[in-house]
C-alpha positions as CSV (number, residue, x, y, z in Angstrom):
1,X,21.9,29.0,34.3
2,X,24.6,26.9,35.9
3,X,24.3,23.2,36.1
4,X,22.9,22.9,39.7
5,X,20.2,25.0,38.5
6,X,19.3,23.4,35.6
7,X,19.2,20.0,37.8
8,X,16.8,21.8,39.7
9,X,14.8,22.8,37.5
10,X,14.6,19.5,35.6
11,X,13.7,17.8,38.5
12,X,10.8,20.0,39.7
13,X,9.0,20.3,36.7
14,X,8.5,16.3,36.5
15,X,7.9,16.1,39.8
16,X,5.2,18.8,39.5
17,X,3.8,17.2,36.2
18,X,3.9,13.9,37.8
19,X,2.3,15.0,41.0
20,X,-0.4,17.2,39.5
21,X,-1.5,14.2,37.4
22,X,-1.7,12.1,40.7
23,X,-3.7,15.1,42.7
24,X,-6.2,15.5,40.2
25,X,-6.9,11.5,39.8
26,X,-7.9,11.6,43.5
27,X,-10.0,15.0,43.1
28,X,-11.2,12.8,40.1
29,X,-10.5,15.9,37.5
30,X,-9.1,16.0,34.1
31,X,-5.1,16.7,34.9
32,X,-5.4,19.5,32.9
33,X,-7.5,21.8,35.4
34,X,-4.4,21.0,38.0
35,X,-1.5,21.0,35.8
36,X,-1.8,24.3,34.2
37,X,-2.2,26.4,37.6
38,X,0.6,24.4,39.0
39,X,3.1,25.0,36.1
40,X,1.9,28.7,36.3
41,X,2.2,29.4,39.7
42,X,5.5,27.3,39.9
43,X,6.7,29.7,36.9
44,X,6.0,32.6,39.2
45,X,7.2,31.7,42.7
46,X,10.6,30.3,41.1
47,X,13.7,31.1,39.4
48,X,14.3,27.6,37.7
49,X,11.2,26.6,36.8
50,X,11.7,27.8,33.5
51,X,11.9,25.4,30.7
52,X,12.7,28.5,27.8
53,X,15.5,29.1,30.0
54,X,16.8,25.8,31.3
55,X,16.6,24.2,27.5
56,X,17.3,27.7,25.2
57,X,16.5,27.1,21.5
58,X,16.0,23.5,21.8
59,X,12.3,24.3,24.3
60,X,10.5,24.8,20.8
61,X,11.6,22.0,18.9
62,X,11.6,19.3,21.8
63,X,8.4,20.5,22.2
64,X,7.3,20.0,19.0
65,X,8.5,16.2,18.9
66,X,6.9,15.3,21.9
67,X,3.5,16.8,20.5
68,X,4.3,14.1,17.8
69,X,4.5,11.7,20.0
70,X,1.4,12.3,22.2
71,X,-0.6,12.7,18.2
72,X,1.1,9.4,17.5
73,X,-0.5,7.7,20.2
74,X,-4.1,9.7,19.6
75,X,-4.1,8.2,16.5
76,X,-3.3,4.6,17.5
77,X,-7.0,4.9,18.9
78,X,-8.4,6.1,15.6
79,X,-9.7,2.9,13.5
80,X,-10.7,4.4,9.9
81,X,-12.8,1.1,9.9
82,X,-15.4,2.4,12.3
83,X,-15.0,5.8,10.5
84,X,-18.4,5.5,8.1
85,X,-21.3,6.7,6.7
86,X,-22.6,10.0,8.9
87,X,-20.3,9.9,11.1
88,X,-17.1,10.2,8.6
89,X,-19.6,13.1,7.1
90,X,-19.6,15.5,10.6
91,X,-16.0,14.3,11.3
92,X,-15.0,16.0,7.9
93,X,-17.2,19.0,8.3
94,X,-15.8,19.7,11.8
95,X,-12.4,20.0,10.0
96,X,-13.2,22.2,7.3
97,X,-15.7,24.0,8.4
98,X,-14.8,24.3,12.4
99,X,-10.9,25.4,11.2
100,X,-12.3,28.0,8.8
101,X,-15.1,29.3,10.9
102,X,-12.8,29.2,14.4
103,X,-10.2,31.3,12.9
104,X,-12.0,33.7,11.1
105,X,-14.4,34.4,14.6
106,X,-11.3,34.5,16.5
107,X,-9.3,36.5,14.2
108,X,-12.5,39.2,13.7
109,X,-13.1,39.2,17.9
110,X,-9.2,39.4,18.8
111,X,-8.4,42.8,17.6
112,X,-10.5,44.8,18.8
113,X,-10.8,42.9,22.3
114,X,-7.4,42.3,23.1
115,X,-5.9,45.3,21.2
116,X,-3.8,43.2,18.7
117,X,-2.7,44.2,15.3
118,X,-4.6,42.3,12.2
119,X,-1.2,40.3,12.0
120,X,-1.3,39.1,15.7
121,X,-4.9,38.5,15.2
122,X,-5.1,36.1,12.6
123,X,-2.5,34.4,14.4
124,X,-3.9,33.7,17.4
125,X,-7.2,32.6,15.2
126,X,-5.0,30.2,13.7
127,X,-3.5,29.1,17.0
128,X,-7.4,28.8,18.6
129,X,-8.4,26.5,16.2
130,X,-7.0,23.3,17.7
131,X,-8.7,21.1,20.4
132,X,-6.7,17.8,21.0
133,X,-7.1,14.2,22.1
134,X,-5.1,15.2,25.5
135,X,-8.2,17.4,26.8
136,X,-11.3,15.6,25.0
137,X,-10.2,12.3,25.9
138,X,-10.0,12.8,29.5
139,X,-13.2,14.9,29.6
140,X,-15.5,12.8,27.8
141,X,-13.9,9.8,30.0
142,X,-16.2,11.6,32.3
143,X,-18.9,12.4,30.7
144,X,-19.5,9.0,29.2
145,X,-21.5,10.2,25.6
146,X,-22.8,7.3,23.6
147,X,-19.9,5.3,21.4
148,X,-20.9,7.6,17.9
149,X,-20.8,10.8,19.8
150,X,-17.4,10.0,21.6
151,X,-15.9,9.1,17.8
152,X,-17.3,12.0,16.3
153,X,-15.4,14.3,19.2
154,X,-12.1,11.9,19.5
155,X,-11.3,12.4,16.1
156,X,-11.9,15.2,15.5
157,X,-10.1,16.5,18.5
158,X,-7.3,14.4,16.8
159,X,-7.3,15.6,13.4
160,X,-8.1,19.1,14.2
161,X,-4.1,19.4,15.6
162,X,-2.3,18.8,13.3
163,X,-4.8,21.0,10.3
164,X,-4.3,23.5,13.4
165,X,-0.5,23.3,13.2
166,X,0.1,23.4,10.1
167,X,-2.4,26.6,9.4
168,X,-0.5,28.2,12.4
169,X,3.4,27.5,10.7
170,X,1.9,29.0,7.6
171,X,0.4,32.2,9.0
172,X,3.5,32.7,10.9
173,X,5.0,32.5,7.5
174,X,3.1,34.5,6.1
175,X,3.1,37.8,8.6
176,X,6.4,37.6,9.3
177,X,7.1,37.9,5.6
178,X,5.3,40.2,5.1
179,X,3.9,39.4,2.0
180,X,0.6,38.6,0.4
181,X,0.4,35.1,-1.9
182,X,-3.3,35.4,-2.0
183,X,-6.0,32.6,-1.6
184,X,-4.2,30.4,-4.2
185,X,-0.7,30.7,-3.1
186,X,-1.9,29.9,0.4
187,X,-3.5,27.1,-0.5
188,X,-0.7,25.8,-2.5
189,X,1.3,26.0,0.3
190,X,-0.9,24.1,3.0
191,X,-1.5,21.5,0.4
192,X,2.6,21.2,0.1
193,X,2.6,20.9,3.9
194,X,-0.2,18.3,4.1
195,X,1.7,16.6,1.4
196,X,5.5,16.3,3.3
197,X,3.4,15.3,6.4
198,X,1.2,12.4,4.7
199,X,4.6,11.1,3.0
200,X,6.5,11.2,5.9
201,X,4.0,9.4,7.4
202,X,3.1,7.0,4.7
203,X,6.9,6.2,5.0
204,X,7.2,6.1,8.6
205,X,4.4,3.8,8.7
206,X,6.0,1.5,6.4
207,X,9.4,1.3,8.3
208,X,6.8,0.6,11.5
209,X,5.6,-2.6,9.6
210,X,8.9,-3.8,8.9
211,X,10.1,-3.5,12.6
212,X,7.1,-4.4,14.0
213,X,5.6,-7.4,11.8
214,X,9.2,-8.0,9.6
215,X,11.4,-8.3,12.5
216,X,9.0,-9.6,14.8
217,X,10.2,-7.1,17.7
218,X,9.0,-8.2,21.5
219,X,7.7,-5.4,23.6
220,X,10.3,-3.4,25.1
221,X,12.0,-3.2,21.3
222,X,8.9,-2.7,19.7
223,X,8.1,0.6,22.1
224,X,11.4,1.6,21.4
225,X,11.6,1.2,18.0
226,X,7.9,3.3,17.7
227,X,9.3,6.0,19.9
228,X,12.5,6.4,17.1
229,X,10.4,6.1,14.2
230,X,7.9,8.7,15.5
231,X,10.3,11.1,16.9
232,X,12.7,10.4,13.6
233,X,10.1,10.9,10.8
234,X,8.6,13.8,12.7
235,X,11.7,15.7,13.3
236,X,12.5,14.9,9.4
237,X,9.5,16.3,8.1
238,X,9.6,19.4,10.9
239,X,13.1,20.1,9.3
240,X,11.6,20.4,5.9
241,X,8.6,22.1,6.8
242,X,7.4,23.9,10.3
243,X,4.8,21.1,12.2
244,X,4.3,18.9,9.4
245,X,5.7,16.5,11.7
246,X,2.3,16.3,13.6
247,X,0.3,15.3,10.5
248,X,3.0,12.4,10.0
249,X,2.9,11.2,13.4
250,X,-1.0,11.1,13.1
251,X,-1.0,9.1,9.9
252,X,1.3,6.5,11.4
253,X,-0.4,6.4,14.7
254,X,-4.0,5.6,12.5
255,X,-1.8,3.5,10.0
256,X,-0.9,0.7,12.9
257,X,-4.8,1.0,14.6
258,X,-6.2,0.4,10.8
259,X,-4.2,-1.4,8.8
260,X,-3.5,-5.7,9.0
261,X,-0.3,-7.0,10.0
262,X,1.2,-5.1,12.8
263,X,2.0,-6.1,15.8
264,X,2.3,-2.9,17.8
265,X,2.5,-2.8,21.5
266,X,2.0,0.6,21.6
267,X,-1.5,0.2,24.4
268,X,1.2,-1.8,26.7
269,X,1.7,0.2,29.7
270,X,5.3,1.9,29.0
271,X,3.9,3.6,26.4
272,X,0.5,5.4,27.7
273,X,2.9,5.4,31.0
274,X,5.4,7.6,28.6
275,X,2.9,9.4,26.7
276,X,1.2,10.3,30.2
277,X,4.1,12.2,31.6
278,X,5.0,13.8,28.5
279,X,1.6,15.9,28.7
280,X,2.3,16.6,32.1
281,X,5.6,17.9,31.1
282,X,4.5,19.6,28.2
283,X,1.3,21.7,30.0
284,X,4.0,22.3,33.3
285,X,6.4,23.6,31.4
286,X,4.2,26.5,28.9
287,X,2.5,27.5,31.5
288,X,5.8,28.4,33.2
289,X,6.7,30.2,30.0
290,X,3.3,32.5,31.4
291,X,4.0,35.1,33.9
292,X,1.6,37.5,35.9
293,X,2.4,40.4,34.5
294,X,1.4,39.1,30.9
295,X,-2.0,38.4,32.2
296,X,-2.7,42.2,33.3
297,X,-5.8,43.7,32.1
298,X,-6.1,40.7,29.8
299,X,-8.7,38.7,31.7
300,X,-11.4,40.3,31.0
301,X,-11.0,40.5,27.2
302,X,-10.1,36.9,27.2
303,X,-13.1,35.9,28.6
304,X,-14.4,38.1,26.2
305,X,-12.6,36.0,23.2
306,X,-13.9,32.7,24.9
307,X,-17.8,33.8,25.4
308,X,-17.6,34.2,21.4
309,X,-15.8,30.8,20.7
310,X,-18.6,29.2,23.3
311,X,-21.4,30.7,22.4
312,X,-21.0,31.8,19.2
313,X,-18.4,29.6,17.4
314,X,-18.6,26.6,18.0
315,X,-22.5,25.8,18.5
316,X,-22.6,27.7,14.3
317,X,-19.7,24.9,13.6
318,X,-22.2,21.8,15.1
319,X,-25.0,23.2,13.5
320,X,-23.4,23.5,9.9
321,X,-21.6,20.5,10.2
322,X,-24.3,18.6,11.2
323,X,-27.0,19.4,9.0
324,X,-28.6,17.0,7.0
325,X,-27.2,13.6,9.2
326,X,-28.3,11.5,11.4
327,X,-27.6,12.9,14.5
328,X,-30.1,13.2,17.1
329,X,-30.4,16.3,18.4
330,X,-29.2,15.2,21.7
331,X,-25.7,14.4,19.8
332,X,-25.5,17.8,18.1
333,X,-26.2,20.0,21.0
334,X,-23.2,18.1,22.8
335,X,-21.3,18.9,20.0
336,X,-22.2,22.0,20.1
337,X,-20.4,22.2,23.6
338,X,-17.2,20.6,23.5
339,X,-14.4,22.6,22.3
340,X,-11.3,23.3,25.0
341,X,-8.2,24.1,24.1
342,X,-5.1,22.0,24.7
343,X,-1.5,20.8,24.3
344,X,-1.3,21.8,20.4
345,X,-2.6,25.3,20.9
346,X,-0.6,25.9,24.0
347,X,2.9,24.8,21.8
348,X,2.3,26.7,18.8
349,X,1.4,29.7,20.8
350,X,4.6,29.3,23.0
351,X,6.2,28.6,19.8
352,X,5.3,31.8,17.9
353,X,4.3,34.7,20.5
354,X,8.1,35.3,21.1
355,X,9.2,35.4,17.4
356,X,6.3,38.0,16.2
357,X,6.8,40.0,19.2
358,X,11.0,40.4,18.2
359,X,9.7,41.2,14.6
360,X,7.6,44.2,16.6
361,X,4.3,42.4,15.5
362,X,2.0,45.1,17.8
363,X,0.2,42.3,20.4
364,X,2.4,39.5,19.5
365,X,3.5,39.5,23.4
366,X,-0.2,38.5,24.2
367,X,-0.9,35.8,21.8
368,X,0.6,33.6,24.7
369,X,-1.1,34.9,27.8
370,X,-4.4,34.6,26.1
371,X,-4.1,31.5,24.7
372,X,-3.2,30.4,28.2
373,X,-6.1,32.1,29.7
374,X,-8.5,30.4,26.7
375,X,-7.1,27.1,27.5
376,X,-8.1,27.5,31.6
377,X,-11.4,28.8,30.6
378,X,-12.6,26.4,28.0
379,X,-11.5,23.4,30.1
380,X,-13.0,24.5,33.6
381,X,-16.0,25.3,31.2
382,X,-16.7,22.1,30.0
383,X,-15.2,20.1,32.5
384,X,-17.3,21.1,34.9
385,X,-20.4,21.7,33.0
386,X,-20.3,18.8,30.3
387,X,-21.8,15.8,32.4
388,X,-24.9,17.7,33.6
389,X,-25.4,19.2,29.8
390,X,-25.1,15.1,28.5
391,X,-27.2,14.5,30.9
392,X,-29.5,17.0,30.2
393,X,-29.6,16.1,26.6
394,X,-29.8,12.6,27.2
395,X,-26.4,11.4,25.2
396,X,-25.2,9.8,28.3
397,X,-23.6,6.4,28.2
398,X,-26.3,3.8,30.1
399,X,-24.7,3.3,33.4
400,X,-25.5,-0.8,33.1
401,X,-22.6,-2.7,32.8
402,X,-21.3,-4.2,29.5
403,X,-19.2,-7.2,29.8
404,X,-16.9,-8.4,27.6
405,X,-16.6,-12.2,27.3
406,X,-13.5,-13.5,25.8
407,X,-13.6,-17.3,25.3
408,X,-15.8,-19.0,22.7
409,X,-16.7,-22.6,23.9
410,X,-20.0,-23.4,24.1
411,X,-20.4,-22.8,27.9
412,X,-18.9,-19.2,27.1
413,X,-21.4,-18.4,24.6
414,X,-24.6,-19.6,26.9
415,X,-23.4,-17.3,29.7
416,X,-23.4,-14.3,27.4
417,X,-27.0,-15.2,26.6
418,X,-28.2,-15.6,30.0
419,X,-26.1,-12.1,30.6
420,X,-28.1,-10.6,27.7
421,X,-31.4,-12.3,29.0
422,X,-30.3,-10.6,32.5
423,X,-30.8,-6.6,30.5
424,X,-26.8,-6.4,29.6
425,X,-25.3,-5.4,26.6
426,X,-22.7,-8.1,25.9
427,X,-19.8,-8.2,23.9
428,X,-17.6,-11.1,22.8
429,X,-14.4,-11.6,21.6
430,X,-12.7,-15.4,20.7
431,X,-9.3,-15.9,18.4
432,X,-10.8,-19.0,16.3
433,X,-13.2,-18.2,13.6
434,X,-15.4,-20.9,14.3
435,X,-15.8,-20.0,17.9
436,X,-16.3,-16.5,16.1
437,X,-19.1,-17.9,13.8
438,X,-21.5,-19.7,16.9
439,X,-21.3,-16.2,18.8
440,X,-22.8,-14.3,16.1
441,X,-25.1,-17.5,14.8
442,X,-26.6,-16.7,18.6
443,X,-26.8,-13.1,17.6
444,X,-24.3,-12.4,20.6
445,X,-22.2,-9.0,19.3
446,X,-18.6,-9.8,18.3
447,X,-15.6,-7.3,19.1
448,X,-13.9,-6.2,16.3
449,X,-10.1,-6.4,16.3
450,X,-7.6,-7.8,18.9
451,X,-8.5,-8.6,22.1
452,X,-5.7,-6.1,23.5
453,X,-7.0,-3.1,21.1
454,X,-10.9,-4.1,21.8
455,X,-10.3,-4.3,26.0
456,X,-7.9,-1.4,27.0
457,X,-7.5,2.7,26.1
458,X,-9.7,3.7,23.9
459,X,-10.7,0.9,22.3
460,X,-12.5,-0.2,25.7
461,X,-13.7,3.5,25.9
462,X,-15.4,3.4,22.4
463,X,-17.0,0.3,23.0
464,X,-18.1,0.6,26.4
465,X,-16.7,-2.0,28.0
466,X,-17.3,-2.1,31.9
467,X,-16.0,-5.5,33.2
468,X,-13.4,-8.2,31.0
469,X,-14.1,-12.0,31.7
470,X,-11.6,-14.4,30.5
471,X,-12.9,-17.8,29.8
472,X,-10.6,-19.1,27.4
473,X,-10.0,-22.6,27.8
474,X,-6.2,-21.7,27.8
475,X,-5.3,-20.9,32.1
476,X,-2.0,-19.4,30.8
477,X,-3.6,-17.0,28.4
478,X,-6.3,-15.9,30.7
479,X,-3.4,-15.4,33.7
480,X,-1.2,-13.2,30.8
481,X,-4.0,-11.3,29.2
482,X,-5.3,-10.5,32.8
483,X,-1.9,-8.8,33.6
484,X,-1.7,-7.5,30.8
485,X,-5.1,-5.4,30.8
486,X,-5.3,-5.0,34.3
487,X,-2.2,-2.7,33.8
488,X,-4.0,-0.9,30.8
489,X,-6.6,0.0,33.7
490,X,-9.8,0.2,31.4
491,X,-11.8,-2.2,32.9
492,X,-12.0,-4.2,36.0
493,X,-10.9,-7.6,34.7
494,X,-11.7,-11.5,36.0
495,X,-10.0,-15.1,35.0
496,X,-11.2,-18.2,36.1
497,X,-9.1,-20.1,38.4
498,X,-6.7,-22.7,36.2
499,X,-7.7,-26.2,35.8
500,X,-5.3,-27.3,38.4
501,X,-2.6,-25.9,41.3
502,X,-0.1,-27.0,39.0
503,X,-1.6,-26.9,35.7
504,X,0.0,-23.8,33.2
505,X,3.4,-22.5,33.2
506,X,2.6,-19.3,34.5
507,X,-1.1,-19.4,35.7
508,X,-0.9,-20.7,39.2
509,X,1.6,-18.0,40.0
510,X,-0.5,-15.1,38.9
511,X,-2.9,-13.7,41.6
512,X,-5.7,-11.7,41.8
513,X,-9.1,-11.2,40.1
514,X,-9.8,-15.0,40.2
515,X,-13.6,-15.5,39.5
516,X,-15.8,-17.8,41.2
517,X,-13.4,-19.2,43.8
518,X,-10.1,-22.1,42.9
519,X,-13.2,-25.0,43.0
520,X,-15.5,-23.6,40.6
521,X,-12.6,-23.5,37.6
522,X,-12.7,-23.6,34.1
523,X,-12.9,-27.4,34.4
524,X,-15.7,-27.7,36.5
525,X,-17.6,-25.2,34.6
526,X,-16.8,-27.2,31.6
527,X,-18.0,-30.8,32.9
528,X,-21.0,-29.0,34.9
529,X,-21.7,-27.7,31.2
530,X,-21.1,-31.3,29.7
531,X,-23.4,-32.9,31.6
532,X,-26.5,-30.3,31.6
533,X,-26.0,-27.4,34.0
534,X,-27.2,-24.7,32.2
535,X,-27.1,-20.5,33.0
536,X,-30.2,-19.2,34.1
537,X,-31.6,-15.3,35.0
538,X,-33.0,-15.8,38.8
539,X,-35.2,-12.6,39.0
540,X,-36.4,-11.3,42.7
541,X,-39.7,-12.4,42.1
542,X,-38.8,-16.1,41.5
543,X,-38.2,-17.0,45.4
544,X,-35.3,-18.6,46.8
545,X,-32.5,-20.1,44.8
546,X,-32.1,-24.0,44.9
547,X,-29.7,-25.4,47.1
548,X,-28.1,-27.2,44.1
549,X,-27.9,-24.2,41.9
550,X,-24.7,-21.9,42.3
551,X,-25.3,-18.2,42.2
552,X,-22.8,-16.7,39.6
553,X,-23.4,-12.7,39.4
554,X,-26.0,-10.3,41.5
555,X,-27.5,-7.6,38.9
556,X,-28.5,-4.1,41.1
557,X,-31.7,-2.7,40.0
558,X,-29.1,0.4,38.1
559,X,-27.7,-3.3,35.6
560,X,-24.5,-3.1,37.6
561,X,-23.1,-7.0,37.3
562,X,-21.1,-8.2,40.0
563,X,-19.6,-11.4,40.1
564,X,-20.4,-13.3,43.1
565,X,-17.8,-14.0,46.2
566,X,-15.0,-16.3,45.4
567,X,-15.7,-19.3,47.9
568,X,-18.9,-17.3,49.0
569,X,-22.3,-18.9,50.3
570,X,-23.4,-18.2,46.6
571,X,-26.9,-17.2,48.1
572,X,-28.8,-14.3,45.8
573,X,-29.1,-11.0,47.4
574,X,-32.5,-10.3,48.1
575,X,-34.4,-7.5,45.7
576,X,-31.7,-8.9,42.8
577,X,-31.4,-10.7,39.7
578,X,-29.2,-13.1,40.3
579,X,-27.3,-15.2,37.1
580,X,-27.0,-18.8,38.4
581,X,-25.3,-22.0,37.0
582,X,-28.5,-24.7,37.2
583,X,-28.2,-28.2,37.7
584,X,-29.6,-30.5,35.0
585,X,-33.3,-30.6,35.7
586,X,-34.4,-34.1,36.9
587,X,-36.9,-35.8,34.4
């Protein structure tokens, strides 16, 4: 292609992946349902659209390192510390058992349904066997389970890539050997590649530390200096052996979310703005690889393939790998129906279709155009079908708001009661231990972690957190930490007003999200406090609110909190609970 082309080409697929993301945020759909037709069609109806083409031998392995990077980030949500008891026990089965199970289903339906050679077969069962963080995470953001269920699926929609990869390099291997090394030999040889892939990223996540906590790196470094190390020790480990690089970049990613002593801005908006277009690049550009003529007279037995991984598949994974915990059955039946297909899947197969099929693998040349036509059905599947099943099964998140309250002086701590008194589930964070020690003496719930891990991506996902106060009695860290995760865009966020117009270095210039109004500041709340205001729960039933008494939040009769009009009448809304701030009670 000459250079104009290439340009062209370039251009359009990011503003396609870019776009796609942006439609299907206002259609409210995973990006996934939009970004695969798009890349397709755009594949079809273009001669430059064609990232095998524009980028030649270097498609597969770019490809490769930015699935590492996208893992990386998957796993900087997965905190091994809330990885215990039954839960750990069904994460671990759905590895095992769902990889062995998957392929073997797949591999047994493929060959006679889609006409494939054993070979081609048990490649594309290999391939299937992969769900991924970039098409769970987005669907259960809609679907809302409860926090075990969503661990259970994050994780393992983590984990399962980069098993999935590695079993898919070695079954390449292996067919286009064309030799037999038995169980053993097999074996040996996955445990080898687990092996390079936990070292490299045992290693990588030491070198993190040292840039990260030794060096004391500021943002914009500390992003950059992830970005090398993941792309670096996965491309390392890749050279050594074929996508061991995604089990490195996984073990780093969990390494920094687990592990003391980082200071990682990975949550920090460059980075999930980075890792966001990188999966619109990477599901634009394979599905471009996919064109119309591949998919002749494959639909049918593709849809085929799925109804046996739906129906038959998965729910016999859930089942074994859930027997004998303490799931509800709610929880297994929803496990039992959530398993699309994503970015890993989609990569290998782009990766090895085209190599079996020159080594005149009979079906190799449809591995690609039915694992596109899996992915598409599996996601429409459940995206469209998983909230009413949740519902259905009642594993739905309550719709009542949780707050988190971040702040731990004393006025802090008797809000969150009077919220908890209100019918809310509140949640706490403060960065001094004693502050720490009076919110749980109350038997308020304390976050776990940082405040920045706790309050945006997944960490605010996993915990269920609705709405972030910031009450700290420091105005510059409220105004920063409110920029800060209003940018991560997890929660709606709040900070009090600062003491004074020209008290803080910063926080009279920030705007936005004020609560309560410039008069009603953390001062005032502080001296009302002092001298014997008090929070109260104002029910419907309890008349009119006194005159003196300042109406805080409005509760709707669904526990939706909403914070009451900055310089507002601060009058209840009739047929509320309202949370007021009571004078001291005459005596």
């Amino acid at each position: 292609m000459s250079s104009e082309q290439v340009m062209t080409g370039v251009g359009l697929i990011v503003v396609l992946a870019v776009g796609s993301q942006i439609l299907a945020a206002r259609l409210r759909v995973p990006a996934i349902i939009v970004l695969l037709p798009v890349g397709f069609a755009a594949g079809a109806a273009t001669d430059t659209v064609h990232p095998d083409r524009l980028l030649g031998d270097a498609f597969a392995p770019l490809v490769s390192l930015a699935v590492a990077v996208v893992l990386y980030d998957a796993g900087l949500g997965l905190d091994l510390r809330k990885l215990t008891g039954h839960t750990r026990r069904v994460v671990v089965r759905l590895i095992w058992i769902g990889t062995l199970l998957t392929w073997a289903a797949t591999a047994v339906a493929a060959a006679p349904l889609l006409g494939m050679d054993r070979r081609a077969a048990l490649m594309l069962g290999a391939i299937l066997v992969v769900s991924g963080p970039t098409v769970v995470g987005p669907l259960l953001g809609f679907v809302r389970p409860t926090e075990r269920l969503q661990r259970v699926l994050v994780w393992e929609g983590s984990l399962i890539d980069a098993v999935g990869g590695i079993l898919g390099a070695l079954v390449f291997h292996a067919v286009t050997a064309g030799t037999r090394h038995g169980v053993g030999g097999g074996l040996l040889r996955f445990l080898a590649s687990a092996g390079i892939g936990l070292a490299g990223g045992i290693a990588g996540a030491g070198l993190l530390w040292l840039l990260l906590r030794g060096l004391g790196l500021g943002e914009v470094l500390g992003t950059s200096a992830q970005l090398a190390v993941v792309i670096g020790v996965a491309a390392v480990c890749d050279a050594l052996r074929d996508d061991t690089g995604l089990i490195a970049a996984i073990v780093m990613g969990v390494a920094v979310a687990t592990l003391p002593g980082y200071d990682a801005p990975a949550r920090r908006p460059f980075f999930g703005t980075l890792v966001s277009l990188l999966v619109g690049l990477l599901f634009v550009s394979i599905s471009a690889t996919v064109t119309p003529a591949s998919l002749r007279h494959l639909v049918l037995p593709a849809l085929a393939l799925v109804a046996v991984l739906v129906l038959v598949a998965r729910p016999l994974v859930a089942a074994l790998s859930t027997l004998g915990t303490d799931l509800t059955r709610g929880e297994r039946g929803l496990i039992g129906w959530m398993a699309p297909r994503g970015i890993v899947a989609a990569s290998t197969a782009s990766t090895f279709s085209a190599a079996l099929a020159a080594d005149h693998v009979r079906g190799a040349s449809k591995i690609l155009p039915a694992t596109f036509l899996v992915i598409v059905a599996t996601v429409l599947l459940y995206g469209l079908s998983a909230v009413p099943v949740a519902r259905r099964l009642g594993v739905v998140r309550s719709a009542r708001s949780r707050p988190l309250l971040v702040g731990g002086d004393p006025w802090v701590i008797d809000l969150g009661r009077a919220l908890r008194a209100a019918g809310l589930d509140v949640l706490m964070w403060a960065g001094e231990e004693p502050q720490r020690e009076r919110i749980t003496a109350v038997g308020l719930e304390l976050a776990p972690g940082e405040l920045l891990a706790t309050a945006t991506g997944e960490g605010a996902e996993l915990e269920g957190v609705t709405d972030i106060y910031l009450l700290t009695a420091e105005d510059d860290f409220n105004a920063l930490a409110a920029a800060l995760l209003t940018a991560g865009g997890a929660a709606a966020v709040h900070r009090l007003a600062p003491a004074h117009a020209e008290h803080g270095v910063v926080a009279p210039f920030f705007g936005g999200g004020i609560l309560f109004g410039p008069a009603l500041n953390r001062l005032a709340l502080t001296r009302h406090y002092t001298y014997g205001a008090r929070f109260a729960v104002h029910g419907p039933e309890d008349g009119p609110v006194r005159a003196r008494d300042r109406v805080l939040f409005t509760l709707t009769a669904d526990g939706t909190l909403i914070p009451a009009a900055p310089d507002g009448p601060g009058g209840a809304v009739p047929g509320r609970s309202a949370v007021v701030l009571s004078a001291a009670r005459e005596h």
